[in-house]
N, CA, C and O atoms as a MOPAC input file, in Angstrom:
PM7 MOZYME 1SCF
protein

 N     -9.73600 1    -1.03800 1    -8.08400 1
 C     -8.45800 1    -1.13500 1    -8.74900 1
 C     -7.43500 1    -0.19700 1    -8.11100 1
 O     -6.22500 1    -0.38200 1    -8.24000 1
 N     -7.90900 1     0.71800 1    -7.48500 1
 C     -6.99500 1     1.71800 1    -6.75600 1
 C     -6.42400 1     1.09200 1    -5.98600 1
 O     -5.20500 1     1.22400 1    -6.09700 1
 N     -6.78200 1     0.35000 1    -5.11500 1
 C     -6.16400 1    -0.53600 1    -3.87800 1
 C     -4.89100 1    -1.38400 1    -4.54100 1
 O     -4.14300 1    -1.87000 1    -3.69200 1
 N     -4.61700 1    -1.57500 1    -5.60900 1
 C     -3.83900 1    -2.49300 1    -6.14400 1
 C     -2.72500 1    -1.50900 1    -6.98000 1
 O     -1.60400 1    -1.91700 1    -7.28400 1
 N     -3.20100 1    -0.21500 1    -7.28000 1
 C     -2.39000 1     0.54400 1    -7.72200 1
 C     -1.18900 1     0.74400 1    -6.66600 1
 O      0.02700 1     0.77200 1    -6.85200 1
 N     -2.12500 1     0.90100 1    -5.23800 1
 C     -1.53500 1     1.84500 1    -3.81800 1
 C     -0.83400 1     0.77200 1    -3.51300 1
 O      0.13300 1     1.21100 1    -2.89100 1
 N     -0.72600 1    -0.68700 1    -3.59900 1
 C     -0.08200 1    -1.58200 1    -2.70600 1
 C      1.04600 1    -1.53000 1    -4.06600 1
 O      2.11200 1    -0.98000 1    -3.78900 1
 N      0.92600 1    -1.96800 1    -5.27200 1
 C      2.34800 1    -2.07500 1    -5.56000 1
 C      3.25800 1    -0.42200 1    -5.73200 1
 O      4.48700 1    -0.47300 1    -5.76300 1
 N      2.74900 1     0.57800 1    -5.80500 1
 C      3.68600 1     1.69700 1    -5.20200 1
 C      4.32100 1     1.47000 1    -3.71300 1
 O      5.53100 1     1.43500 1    -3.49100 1
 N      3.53000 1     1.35700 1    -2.95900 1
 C      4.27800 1     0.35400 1    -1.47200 1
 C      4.82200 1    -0.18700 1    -1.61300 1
 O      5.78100 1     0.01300 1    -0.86800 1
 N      5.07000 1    -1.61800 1    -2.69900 1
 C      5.90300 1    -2.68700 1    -3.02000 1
 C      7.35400 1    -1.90700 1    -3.67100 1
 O      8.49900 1    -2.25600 1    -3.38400 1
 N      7.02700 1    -0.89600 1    -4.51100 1
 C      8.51700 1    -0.62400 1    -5.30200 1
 C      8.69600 1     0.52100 1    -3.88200 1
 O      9.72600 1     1.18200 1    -4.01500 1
 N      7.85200 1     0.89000 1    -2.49800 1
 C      8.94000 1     1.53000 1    -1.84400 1
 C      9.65700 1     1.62900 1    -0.84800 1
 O     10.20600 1     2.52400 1    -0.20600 1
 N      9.46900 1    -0.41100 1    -0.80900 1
 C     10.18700 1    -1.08400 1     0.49800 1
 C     11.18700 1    -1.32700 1    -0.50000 1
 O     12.34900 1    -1.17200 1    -0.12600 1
 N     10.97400 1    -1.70700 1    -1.80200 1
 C     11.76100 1    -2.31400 1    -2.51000 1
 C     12.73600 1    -1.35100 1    -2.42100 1
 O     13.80500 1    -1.81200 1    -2.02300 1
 N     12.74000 1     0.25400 1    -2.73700 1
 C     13.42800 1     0.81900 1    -2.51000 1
 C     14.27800 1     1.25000 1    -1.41900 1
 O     15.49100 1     1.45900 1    -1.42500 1
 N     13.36200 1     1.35500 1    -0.40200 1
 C     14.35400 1     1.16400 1     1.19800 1
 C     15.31100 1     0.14500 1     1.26300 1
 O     16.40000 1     0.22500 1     1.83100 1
 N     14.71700 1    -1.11800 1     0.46500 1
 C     15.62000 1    -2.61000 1     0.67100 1
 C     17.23500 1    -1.94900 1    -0.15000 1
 O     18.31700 1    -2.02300 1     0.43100 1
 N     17.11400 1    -1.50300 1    -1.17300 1
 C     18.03900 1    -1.31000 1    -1.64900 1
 C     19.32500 1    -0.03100 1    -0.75300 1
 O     20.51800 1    -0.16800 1    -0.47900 1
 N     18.73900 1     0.67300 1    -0.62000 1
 C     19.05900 1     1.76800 1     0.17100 1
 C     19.91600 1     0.75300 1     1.05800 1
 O     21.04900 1     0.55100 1     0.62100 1
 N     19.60300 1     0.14900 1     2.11100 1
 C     19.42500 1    -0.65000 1     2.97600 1
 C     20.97800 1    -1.38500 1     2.81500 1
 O     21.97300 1    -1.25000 1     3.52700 1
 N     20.83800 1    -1.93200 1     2.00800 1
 C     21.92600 1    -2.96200 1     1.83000 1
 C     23.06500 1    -1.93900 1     1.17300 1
 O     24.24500 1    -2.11800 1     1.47600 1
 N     22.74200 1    -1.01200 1     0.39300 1
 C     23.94900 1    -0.56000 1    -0.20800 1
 C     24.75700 1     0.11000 1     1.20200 1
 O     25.98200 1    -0.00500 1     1.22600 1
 N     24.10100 1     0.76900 1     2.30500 1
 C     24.80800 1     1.50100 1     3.25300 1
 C     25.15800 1     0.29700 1     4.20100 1
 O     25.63800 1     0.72600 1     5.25000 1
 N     25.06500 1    -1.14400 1     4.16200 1
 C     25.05100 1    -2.15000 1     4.73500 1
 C     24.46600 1    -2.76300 1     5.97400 1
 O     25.08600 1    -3.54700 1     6.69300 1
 N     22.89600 1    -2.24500 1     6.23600 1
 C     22.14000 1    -2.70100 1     7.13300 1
 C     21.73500 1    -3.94700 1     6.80300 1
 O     20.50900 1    -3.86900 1     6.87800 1
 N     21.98300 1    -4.92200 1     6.52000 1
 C     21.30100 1    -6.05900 1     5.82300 1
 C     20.39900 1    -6.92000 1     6.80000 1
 O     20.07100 1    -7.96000 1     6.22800 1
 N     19.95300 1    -6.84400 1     7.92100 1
 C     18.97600 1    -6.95100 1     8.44500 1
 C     18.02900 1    -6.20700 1     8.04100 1
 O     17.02700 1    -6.71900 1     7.54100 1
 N     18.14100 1    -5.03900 1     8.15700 1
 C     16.81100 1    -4.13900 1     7.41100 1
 C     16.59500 1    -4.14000 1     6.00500 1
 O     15.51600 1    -3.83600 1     5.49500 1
 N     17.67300 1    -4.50000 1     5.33800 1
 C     17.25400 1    -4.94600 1     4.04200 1
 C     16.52700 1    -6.19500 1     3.69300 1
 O     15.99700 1    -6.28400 1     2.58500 1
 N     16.46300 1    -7.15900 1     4.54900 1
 C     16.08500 1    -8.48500 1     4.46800 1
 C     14.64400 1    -8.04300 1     5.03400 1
 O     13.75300 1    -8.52500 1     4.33600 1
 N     14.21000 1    -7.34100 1     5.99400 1
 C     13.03400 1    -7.05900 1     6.45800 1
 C     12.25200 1    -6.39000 1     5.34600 1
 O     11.05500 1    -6.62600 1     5.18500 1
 N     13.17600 1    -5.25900 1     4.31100 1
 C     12.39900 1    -4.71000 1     3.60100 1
 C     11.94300 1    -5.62100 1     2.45500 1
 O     10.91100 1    -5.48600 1     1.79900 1
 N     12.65700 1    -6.34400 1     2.35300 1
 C     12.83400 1    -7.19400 1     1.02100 1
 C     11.48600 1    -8.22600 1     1.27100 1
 O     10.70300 1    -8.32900 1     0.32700 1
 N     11.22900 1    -8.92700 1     2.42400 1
 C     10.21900 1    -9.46300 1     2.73000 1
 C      8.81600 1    -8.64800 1     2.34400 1
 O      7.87400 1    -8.97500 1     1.62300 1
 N      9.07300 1    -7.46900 1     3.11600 1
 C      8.04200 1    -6.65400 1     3.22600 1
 C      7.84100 1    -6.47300 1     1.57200 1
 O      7.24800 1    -7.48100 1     1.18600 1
 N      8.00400 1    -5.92500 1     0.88800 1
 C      8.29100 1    -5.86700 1    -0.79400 1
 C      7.87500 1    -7.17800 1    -1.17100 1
 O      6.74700 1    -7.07500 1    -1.65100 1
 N      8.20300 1    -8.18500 1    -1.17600 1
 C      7.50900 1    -9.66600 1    -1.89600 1
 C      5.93400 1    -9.17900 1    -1.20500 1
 O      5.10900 1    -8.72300 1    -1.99700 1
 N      5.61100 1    -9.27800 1     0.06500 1
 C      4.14300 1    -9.54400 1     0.35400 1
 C      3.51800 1    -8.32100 1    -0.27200 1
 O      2.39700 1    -8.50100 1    -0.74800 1
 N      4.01600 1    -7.15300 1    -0.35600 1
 C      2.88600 1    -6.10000 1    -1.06400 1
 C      2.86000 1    -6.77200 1    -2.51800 1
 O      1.85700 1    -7.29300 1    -3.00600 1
 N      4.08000 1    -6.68400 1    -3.12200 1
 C      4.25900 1    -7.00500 1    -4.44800 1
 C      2.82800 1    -8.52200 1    -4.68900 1
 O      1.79300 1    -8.54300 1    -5.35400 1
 N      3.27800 1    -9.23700 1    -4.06800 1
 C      2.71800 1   -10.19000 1    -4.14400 1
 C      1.05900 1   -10.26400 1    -3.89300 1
 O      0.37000 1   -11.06000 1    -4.53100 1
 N      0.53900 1    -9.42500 1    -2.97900 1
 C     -0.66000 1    -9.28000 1    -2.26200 1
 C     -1.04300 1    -8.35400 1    -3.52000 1
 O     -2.06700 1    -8.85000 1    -3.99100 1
 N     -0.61700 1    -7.06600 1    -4.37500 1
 C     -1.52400 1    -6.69600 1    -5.64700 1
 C     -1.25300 1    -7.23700 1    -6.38100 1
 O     -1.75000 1    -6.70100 1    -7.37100 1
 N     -0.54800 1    -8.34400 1    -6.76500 1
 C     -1.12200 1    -9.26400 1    -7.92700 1
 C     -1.85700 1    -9.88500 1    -7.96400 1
 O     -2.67000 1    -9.86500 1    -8.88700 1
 N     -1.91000 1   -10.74600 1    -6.94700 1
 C     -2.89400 1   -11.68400 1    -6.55100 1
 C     -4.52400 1   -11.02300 1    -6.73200 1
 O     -5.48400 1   -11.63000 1    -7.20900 1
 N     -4.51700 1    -9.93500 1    -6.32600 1
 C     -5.97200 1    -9.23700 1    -5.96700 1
 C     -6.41500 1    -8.36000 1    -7.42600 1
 O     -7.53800 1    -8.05300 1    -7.82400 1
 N     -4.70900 1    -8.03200 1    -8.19000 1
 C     -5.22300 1    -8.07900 1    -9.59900 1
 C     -5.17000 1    -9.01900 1   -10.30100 1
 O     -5.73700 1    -8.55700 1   -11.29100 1
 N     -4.86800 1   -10.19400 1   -10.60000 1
 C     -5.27300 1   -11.21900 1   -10.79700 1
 C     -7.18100 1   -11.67800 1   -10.49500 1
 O     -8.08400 1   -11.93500 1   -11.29100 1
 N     -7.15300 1   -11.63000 1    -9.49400 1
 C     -8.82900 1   -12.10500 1    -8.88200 1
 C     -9.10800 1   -10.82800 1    -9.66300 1
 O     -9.08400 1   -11.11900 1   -10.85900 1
 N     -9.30100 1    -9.84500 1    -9.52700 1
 C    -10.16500 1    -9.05800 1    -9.65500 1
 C    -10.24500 1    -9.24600 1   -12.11500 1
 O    -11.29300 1    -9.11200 1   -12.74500 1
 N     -9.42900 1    -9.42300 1   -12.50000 1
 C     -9.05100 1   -10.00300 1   -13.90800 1
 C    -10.05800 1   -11.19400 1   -14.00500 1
 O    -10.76300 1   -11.42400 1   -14.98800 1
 N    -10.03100 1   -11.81900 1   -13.01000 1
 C    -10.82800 1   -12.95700 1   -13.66500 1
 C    -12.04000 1   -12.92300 1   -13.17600 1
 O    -12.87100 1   -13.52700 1   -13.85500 1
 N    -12.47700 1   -12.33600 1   -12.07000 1
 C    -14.10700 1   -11.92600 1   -12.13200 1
 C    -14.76200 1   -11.54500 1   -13.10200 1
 O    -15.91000 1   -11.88000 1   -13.39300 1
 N    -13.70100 1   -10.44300 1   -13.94600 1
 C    -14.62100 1    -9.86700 1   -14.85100 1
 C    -14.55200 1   -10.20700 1   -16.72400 1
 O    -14.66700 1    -9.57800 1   -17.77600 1
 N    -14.30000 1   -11.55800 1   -16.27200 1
 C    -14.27500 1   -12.22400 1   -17.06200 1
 C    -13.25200 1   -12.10200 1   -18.41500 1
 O    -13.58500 1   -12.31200 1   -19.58100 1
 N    -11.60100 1   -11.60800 1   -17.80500 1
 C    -10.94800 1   -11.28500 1   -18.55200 1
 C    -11.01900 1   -10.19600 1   -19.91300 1
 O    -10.61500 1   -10.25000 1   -21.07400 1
 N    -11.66200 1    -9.32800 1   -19.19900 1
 C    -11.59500 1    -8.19800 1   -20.44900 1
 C    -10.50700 1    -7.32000 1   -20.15500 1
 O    -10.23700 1    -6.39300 1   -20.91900 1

């Protein structure tokens, strides 16, 4: 479960670069971060999700 803790702290801290990013108006690097942010975001749900239903939803 740690692994899923560590990826969405990663996720809120592209998310945060993304923001950074665009407010000083790099918006290429915001679009890179913003990507980057969906796949972490996305990659610990998914794996908390699976890992939720292995154990038989408790």
């Amino acid at each position: 479960m740690r692994h899923v803790y560590m990826r969405g702290i990663m996720g809120l801290i592209w998310l945060a670069a993304a923001v950074i990013s665009g407010v000083s108006g790099n918006f290429q690097m915001a679009a890179l971060y913003v990507i980057l942010t969906v796949a972490f975001l996305y990659s610990a749900y998914a794996t908390w999700k699976k890992e939720k239903d292995s154990r038989g939803g408790r």
